[in-house]
C-alpha positions in Angstrom: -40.4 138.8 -18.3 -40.6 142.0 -16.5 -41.6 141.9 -12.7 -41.2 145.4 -11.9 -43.7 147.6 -10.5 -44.8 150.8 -12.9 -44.4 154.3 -11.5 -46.6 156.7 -13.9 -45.1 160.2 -12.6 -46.5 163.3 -13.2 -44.1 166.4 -14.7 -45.1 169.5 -14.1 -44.6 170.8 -10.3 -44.4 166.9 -9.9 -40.5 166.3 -11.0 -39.9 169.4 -12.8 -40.8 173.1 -11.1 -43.3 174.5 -13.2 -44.1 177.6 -11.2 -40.2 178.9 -11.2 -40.6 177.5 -15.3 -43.6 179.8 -15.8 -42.6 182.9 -13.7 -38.7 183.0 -15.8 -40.7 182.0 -18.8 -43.5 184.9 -18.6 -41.0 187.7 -17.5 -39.0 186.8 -20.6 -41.7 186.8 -22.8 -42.9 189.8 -21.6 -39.5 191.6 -21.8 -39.0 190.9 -25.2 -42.7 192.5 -25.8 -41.7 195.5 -24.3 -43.6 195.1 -21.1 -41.6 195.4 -17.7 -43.1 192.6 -15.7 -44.5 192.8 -12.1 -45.1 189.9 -9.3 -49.0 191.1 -9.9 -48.7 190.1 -13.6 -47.4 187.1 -13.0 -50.1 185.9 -10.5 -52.5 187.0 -13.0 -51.2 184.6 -15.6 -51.0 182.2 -13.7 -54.3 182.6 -12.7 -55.5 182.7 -15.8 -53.5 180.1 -17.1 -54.5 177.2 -14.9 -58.5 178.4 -15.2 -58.0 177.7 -18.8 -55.9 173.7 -18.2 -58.7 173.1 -15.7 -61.3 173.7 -18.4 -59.3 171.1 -20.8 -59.5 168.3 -18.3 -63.0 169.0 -18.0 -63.2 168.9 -21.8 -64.5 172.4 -22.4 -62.1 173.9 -24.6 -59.2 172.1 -26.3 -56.2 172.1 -26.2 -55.4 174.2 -29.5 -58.0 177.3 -27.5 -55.6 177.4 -24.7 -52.4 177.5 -27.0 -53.5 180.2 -29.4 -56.0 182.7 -26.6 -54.7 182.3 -23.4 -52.8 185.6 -23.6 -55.7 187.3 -25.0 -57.6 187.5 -21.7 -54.3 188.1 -19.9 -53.4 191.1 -21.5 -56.9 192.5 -21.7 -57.0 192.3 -18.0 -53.3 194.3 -17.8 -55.1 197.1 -20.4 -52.7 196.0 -23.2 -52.8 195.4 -27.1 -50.1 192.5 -26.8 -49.9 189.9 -30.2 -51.0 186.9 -28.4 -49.6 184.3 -31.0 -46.1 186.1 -30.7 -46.5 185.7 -27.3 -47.3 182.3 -27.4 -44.4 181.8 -29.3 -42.2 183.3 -27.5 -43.6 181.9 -24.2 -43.1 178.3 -25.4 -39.4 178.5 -26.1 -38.8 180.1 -22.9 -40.4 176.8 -21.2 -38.8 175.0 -23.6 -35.7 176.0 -21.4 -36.6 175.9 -18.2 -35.3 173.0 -16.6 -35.8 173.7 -13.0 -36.5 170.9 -10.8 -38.9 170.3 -7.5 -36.8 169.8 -4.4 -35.8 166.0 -4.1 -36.8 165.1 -7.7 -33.3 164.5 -8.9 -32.1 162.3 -6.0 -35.8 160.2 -6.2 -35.3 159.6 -9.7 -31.7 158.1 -8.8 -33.1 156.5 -5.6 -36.0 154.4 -7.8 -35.3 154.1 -10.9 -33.6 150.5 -10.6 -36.6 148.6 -8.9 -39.6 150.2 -11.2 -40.4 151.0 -14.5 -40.9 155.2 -14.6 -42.9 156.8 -17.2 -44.2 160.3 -17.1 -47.8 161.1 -17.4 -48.1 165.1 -18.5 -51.0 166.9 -19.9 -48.2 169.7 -21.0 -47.2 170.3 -24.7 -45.5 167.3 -26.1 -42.6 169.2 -27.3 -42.0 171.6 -24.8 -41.5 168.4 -22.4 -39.3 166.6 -24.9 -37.0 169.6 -24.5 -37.2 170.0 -20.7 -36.7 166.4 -20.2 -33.5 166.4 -22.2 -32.7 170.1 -20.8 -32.6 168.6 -17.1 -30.9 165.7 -18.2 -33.3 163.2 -16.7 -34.9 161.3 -19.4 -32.8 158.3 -19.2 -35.0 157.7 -16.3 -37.9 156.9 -18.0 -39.1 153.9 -19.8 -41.7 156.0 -22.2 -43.2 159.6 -22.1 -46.7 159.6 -22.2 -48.3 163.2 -23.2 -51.5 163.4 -23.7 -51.6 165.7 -27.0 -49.6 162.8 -28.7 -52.0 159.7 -27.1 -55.1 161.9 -28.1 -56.9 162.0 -24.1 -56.3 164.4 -21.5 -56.1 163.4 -17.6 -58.0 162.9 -16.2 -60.2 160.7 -18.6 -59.6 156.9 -18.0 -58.7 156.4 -21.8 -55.5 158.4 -21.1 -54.1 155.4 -19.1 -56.3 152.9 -21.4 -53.9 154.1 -24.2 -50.6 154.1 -22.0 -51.3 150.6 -21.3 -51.7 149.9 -25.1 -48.4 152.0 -26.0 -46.4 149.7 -23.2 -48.6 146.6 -22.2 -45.5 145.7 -20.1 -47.3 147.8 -17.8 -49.7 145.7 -15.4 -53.0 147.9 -14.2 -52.3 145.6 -11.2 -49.0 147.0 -10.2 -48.5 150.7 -11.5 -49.3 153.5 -9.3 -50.1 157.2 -10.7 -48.0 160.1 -8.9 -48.9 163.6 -9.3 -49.7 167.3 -7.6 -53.0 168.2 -8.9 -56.2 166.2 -7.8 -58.3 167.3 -10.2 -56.0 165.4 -13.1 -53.5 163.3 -11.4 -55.5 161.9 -9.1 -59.0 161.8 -10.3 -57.2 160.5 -13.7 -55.9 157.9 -11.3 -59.5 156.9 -9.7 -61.2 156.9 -13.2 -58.9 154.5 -14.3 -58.7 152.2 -11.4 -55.4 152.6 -10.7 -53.2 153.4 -7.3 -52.7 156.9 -6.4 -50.0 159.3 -4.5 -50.8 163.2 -4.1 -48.0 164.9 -3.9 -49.0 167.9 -1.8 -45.6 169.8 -0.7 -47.8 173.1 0.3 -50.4 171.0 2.9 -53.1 172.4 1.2 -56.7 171.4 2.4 -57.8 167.9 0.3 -61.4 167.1 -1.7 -64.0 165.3 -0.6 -64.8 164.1 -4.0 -61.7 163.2 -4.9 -59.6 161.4 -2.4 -56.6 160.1 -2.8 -55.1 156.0 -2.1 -51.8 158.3 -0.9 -50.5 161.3 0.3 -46.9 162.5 0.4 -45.3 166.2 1.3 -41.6 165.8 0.1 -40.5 163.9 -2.7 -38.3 161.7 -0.2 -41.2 159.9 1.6 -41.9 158.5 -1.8 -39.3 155.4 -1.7 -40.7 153.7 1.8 -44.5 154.4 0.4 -43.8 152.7 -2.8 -41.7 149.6 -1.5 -44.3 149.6 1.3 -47.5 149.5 -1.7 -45.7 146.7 -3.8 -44.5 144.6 -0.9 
């Protein structure tokens, strides 16, 4: 029988550094189109990008909208005629290789991977993770990957988790916790489902009052006395 403790842990800017992924993978992309890119492009995207996630986890667009228009606004804001499907295209594979990782995340994954279960709880592009994973090399620390495009609910709906417990019922409600950067699907993902939660929140920025988390962390380092000190 397993007794360990379940860590779900969030991916992007979580374990793996999404905003060093996004800024090598949009200057590529852009390259190849023909289109020198600037620190003000960048933040655009960016801008644009996470507007458009935000409005999945509210469940106002899915997840196929953001895939095939998110450059469309993004290039009619820089004045351009850009092919957004090439783009796309070309965007993904770049991401595909970007296997930067977050400050600490290596040596946390090696500090508690022996005394809980890990799975990773991403909202991203199921294969676009598979490769990353691989890419940096840490999969092995994971018991399952759980992406919500394959299980069918985005964070932070409750039936995310309902169907991660489903796919692994080793998992007790009762002693898993939900680790992640963003409130608004993390940790609101974690509330709605009634489970334990740790914001990660390296840049101190100011919290929610609707959404508050159990936990509250600024370096992936503070995460091994928090855990031991949740499951004691």
């Amino acid at each position: 029988m397993n007794n360990k403790p379940s860590v779900f842990l969030d991916l992007d800017n979580t374990i793996l550094d999404f905003s060093k992924a996004e800024h090598f993978s949009l200057s590529g992309t852009l390259r190849d189109l023909g289109i020198e890119p600037t620190d003000e492009m960048i933040q655009l995207y960016s801008k644009i990008n996470l507007l458009q996630w935000e409005k999945l986890e509210r469940g106002e667009i899915d997840r196929e909208e953001i895939l095939t228009r998110r450059f469309v606004p993004f290039f009619e804001a820089i004045g351009i005629e850009g092919d957004s499907c090439k783009a796309e295209l070309l965007y993904e594979e770049y991401l595909c290789r970007s296997t930067f990782m977050v400050d600490g995340a290596k040596q946390l994954l090696e500090a508690i991977y022996n005394d809980y279960d890990l799975y990773v709880a991403s909202n991203g592009i199921g294969f676009v993770q598979e490769r990353r994973l691989n890419g940096a090399r840490i999969k092995k620390y994971f018991k399952e990957v759980f992406v919500s495009e394959e299980l069918g609910f985005n964070k932070p709906d409750k039936r995310f988790f309902q169907r991660c417990f489903e796919a692994a019922p080793q998992i007790s409600p009762q002693r898993c916790v939900i680790v992640g950067d963003s409130l608004t699907s993390d940790i609101l993902g974690g509330i709605n489902a009634g489970i334990p939660t740790v914001w990660f929140n390296p840049g101190r920025s100011a919290g929610r009052e609707d959404i508050v988390p159990d936990y509250e962390i600024n370096a992936l380092s503070m995460l091994p006395e928090l855990l031991r000190n949740i499951f004691a």
